[in-house]
C-alpha positions in Angstrom: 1.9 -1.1 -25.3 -1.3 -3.7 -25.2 -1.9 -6.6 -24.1 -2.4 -9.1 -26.9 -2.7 -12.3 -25.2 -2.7 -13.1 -21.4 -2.4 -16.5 -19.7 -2.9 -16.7 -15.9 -2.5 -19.7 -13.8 -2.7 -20.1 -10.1 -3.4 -16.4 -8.8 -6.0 -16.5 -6.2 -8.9 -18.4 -7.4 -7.5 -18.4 -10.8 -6.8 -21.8 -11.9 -5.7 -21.5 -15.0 -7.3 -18.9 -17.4 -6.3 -17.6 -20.7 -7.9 -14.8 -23.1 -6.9 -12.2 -26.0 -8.5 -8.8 -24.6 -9.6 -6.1 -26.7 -6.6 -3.5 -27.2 -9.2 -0.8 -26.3 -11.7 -1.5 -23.8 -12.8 -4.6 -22.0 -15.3 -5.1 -19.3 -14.9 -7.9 -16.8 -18.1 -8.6 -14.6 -19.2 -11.3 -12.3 -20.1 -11.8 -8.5 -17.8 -11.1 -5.8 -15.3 -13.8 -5.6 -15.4 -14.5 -8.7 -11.6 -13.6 -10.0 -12.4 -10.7 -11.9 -10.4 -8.4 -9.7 -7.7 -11.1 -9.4 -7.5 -10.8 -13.2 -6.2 -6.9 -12.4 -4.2 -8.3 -10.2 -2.5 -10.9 -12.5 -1.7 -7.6 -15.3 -0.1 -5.8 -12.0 2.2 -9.2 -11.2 2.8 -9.0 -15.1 4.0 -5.2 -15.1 5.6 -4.8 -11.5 6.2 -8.4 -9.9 4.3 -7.9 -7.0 0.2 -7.7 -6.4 -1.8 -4.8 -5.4 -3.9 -6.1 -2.8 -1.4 -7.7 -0.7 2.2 -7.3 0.5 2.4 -10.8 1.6 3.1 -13.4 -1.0 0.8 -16.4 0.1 -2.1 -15.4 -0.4 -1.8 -14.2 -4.1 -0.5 -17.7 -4.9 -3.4 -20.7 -5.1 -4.3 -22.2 -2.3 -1.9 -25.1 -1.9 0.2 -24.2 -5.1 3.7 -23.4 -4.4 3.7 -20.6 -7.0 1.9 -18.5 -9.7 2.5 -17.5 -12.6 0.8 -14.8 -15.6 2.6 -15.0 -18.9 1.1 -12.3 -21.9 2.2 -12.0 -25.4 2.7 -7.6 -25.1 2.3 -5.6 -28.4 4.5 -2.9 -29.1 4.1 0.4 -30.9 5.3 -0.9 -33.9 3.2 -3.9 -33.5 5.8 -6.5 -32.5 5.0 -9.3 -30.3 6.4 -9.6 -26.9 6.7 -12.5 -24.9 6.8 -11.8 -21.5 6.4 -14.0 -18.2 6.5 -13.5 -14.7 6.3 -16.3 -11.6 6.6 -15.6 -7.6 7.6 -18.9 -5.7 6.4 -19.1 -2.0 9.0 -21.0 -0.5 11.7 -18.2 -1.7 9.3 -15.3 -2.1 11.4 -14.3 -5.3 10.3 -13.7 -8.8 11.2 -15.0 -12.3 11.0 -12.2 -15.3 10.9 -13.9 -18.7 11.0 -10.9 -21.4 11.6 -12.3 -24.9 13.7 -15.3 -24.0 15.7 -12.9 -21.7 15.9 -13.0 -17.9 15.4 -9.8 -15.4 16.6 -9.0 -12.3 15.3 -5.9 -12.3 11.7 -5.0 -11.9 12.3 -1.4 -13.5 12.6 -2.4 -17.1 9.7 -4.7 -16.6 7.7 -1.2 -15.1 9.0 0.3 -18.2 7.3 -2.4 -20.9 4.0 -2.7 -19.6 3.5 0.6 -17.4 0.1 0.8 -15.5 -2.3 2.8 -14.0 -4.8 1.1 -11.4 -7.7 2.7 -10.0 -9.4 1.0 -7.5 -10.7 1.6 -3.4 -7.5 2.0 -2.1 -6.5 4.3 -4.9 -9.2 6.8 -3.4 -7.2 7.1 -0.3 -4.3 9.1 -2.1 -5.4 12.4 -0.9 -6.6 11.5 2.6 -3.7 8.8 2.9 0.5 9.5 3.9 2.6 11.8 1.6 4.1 8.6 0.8 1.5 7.7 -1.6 1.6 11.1 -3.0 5.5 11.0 -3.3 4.8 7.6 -5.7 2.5 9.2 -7.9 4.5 12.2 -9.1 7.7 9.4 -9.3 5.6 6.9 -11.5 5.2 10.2 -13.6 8.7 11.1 -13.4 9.7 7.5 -13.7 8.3 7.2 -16.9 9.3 9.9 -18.7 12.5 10.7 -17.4 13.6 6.8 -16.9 17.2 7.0 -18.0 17.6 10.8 -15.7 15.5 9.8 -12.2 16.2 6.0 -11.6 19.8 6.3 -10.8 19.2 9.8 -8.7 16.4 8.3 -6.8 18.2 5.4 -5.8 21.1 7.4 -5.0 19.0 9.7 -2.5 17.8 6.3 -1.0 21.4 5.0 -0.1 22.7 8.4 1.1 19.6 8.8 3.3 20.1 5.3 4.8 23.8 6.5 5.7 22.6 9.9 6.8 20.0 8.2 9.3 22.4 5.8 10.3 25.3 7.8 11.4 22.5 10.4 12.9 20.9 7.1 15.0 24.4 6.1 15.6 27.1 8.2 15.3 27.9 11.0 18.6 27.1 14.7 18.1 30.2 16.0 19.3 33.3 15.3 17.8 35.1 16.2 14.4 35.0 12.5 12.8 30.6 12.9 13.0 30.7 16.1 12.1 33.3 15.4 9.3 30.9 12.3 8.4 28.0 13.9 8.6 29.4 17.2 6.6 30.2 14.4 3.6 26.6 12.9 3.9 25.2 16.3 3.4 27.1 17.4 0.6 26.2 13.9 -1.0 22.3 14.5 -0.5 22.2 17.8 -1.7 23.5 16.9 -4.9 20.8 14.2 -5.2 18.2 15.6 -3.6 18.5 18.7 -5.4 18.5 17.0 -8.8 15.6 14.4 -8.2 13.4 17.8 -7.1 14.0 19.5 -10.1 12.5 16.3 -12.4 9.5 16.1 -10.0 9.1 20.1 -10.0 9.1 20.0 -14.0 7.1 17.1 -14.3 4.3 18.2 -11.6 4.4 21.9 -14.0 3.5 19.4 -16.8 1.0 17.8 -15.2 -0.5 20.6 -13.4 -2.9 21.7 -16.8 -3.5 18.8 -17.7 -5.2 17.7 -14.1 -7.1 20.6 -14.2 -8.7 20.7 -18.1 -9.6 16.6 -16.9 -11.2 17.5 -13.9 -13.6 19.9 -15.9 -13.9 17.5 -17.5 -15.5 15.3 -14.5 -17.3 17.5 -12.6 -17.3 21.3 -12.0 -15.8 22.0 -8.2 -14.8 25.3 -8.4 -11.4 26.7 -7.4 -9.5 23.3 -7.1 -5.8 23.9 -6.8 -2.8 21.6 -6.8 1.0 22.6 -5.5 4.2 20.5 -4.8 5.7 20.6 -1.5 9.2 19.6 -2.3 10.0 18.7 1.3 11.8 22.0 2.6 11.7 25.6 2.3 11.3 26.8 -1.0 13.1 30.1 -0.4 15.9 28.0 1.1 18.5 26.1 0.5 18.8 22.0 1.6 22.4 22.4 2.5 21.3 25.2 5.3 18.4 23.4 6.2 20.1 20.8 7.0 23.0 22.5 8.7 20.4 24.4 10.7 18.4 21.1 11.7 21.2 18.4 12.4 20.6 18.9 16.5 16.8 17.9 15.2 17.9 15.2 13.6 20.0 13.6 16.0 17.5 13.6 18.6 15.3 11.9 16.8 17.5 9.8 14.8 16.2 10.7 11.3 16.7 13.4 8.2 13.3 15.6 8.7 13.8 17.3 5.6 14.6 16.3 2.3 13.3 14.7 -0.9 11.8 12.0 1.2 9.4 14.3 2.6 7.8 15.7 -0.5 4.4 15.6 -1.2 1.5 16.9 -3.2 -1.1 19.9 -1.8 -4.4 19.7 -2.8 -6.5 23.2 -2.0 -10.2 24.5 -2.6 -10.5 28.2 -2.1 -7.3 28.0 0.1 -8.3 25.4 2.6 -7.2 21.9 2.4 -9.7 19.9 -0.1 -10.1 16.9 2.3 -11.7 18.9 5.4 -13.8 20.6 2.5 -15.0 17.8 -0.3 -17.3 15.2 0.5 -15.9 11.6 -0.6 -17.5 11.6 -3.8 -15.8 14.5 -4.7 -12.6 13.4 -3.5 -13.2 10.5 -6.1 -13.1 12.7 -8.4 -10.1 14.7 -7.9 -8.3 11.5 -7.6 -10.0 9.9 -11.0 -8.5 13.8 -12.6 -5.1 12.9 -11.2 -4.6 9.5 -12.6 -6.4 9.9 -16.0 -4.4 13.3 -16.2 -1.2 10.8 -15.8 -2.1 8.7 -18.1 -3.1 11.3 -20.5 0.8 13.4 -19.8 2.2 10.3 -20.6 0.8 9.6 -23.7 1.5 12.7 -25.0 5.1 12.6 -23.3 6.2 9.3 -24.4 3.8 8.8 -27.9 3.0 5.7 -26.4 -0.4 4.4 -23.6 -0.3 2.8 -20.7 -2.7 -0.1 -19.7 -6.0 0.9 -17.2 -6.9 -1.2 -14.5 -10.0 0.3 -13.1 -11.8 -2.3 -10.6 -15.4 -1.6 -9.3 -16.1 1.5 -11.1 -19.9 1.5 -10.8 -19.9 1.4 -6.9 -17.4 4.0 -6.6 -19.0 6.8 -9.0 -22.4 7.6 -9.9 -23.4 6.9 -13.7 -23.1 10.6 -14.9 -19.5 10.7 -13.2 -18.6 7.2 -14.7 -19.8 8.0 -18.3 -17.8 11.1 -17.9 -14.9 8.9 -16.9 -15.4 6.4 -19.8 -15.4 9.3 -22.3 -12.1 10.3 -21.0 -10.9 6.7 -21.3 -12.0 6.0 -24.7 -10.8 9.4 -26.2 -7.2 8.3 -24.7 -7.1 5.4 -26.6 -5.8 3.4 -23.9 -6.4 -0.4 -23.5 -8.6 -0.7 -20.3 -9.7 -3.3 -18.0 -12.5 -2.8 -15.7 -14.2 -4.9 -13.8 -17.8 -4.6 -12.1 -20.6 -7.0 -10.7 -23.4 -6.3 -13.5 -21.9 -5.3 -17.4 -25.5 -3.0 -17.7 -23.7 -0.5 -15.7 -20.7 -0.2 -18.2 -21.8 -1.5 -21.2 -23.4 1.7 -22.5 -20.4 4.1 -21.8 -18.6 3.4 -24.7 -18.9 4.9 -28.4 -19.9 2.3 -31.4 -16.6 2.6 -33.1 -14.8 1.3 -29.8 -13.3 -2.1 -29.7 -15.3 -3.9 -27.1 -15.1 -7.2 -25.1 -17.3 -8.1 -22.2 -16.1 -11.4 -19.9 -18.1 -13.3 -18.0 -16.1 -14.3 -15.3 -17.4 -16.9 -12.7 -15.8 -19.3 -10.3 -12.2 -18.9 -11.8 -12.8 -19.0 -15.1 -13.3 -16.1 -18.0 -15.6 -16.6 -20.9 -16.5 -14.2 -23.4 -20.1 -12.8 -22.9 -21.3 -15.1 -26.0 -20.8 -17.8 -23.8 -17.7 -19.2 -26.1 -15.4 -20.1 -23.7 -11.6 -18.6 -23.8 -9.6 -21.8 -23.8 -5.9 -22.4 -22.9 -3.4 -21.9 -25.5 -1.0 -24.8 -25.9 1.5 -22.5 -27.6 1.4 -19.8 -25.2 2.5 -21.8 -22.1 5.1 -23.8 -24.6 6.9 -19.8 -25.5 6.9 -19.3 -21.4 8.5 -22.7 -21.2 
């Protein structure tokens, strides 16, 4: 999946821009402030309904607009045409999904269409960050592979988890009704929980060589190991564990083990990689994990997912970044990055790559011939 055209109107300092990006690489540059990260932004509101940057709505939205919206015409692997919208309202704080002509109510089928990968500051705070944040990387994976398999067990372990924690904040340790209750929760969990490890425990062996031939790829930093924690005793059981740990969890009014507590192990020569690597390295094994995604899923799914890389030449020196743009390039992914000054990025790329460069300045996005991208007229009338 690509994105053939995109129209953006009142994200941020976005106004109202529209463009046809390169299916393969294109290069977005201007000073801070200008919009060119809120152009990444606009492709994440296009494929998840929600930005990156912030959690809260309002600022996303134009100032003194009551809502935003980025529409894009997606092309599909067999070259079909998409029409696809999305708009978040400020006075409900809900969202509208247009996908040809059809309305979604679900955010998971739009995931599916336009999956992405961003890479930006944040995104180098996956190893040093919560489990949390690992727990969604391996599940974007997972997610996208095994759609039809994971969505319904993950969701299940969500609701039984909520019950669990609720009769455990709740409920009274003594008795036969909790411990009947409680026994039933269990027995519900096990089932799920057991079944959502075993996708993320294939998926993570999948991924596992492919992180590590990409990171040689990068940068050479020795005996770099990952592992997946899967939240409780390997050698054990769930239902025992938590049998054995329900006094635990009643004092403290939550499940302590469980799918909701896996996470992802990075190691250099047997000591944890962030007390070891400096942050430049870190970059690095982070850049491996995501581009080895990307890469898995390609191959999983014969299809690409979209880049958005923001900032790339102040977070990596310019050997690590054309290392990084080789990898890129030879994925044949469409990519978006964005940086201050195009010199930095511009000579990364091999000849026979499809390559745009956008000026982008005070809102608006103009190719770097200086011919502006005007507004399609038939673009908003398809949204409409």
């Amino acid at each position: 999946m690509t994105i053939h055209k995109l129209m953006i109107k009142d994200v941020r300092n976005l106004a109202s821009a529209t463009f046809s990006p390169s299916p393969d690489i294109n290069i977005l540059y201007g000073l801070n402030g200008s919009g060119k990260t809120s152009i990444l932004e606009s492709i994440h509101l296009l494929g998840l309904a929600r930005s990156f940057r912030s959690a809260r709505l309002k600022p996303v939205i134009r100032h003194k607009k009551g809502k935003c919206t980025v529409f894009a015409q997606i092309q599909s692997n067999n070259d079909r045409l998409i029409p696809v919208g999305v708009s978040r309202d400020m006075e409900e704080e809900n969202f509208q999904i247009r996908v040809a002509g059809e309305t979604l109510k679900s955010t998971s089928e739009l995931a599916r269409l336009l999956p992405l990968q961003i890479i930006n500051p944040d995104t180098f705070k996956l190893l040093e960050g919560s489990p949390k944040q690992r727990r969604q990387f391996v599940d974007w994976g997972v997610f996208h592979v095994k759609h039809h398999e994971f969505l319904p067990l993950w969701k299940r372990t969500q609701k039984v988890l909520k019950q669990r924690n609720s009769l455990l904040r709740h409920g009274k340790i003594t008795g036969s009704s909790y411990s009947s209750q409680l026994s039933v929760w269990d027995e519900e969990l096990v089932k799920a929980a057991e079944a959502v490890d075993q996708l993320r425990q294939q998926y993570f062996d999948q991924l596992t060589p492919v992180f590590q031939d990409v990171l040689n790829q990068l940068t050479s930093l020795g005996d770099i190991k990952i592992s997946y924690y899967r939240g409780w005793d390997r050698e054990r059981r769930l239902a025992e564990v938590l049998k054995e740990n329900t006094v635990r969890d009643f004092q403290t009014g939550y499940t302590q083990s469980g799918p909701q507590r896996a996470d992802i192990r990075v190691r250099l020569e047997g000591s944890n990689a962030v007390d070891i690597l400096s942050r430049g390295q870190l970059k690095l094994v982070v850049c491996a994990l995501k581009l080895a995604q990307g890469y898995l899923f390609s191959k999983m799914t014969r299809s690409q997912c979209v880049f958005l890389v923001d900032d790339l030449p102040s977070e990596l020196d310019a050997p690590h970044r054309k290392a990084m743009c080789k990898i890129l390039q030879n994925m044949q992914s469409q990519v978006f990055i964005t940086c201050v000054e195009p010199g930095a990025l511009v000579d990364c790329w091999e000849p026979e790559i499809n390559l745009k460069v956008f000026h982008v300045k005070q809102g608006s996005v103009n190719l770097e011939s200086g011919r502006e991208i005007r507004q399609t007229e038939s673009l908003e009338k398809e949204y409409e």
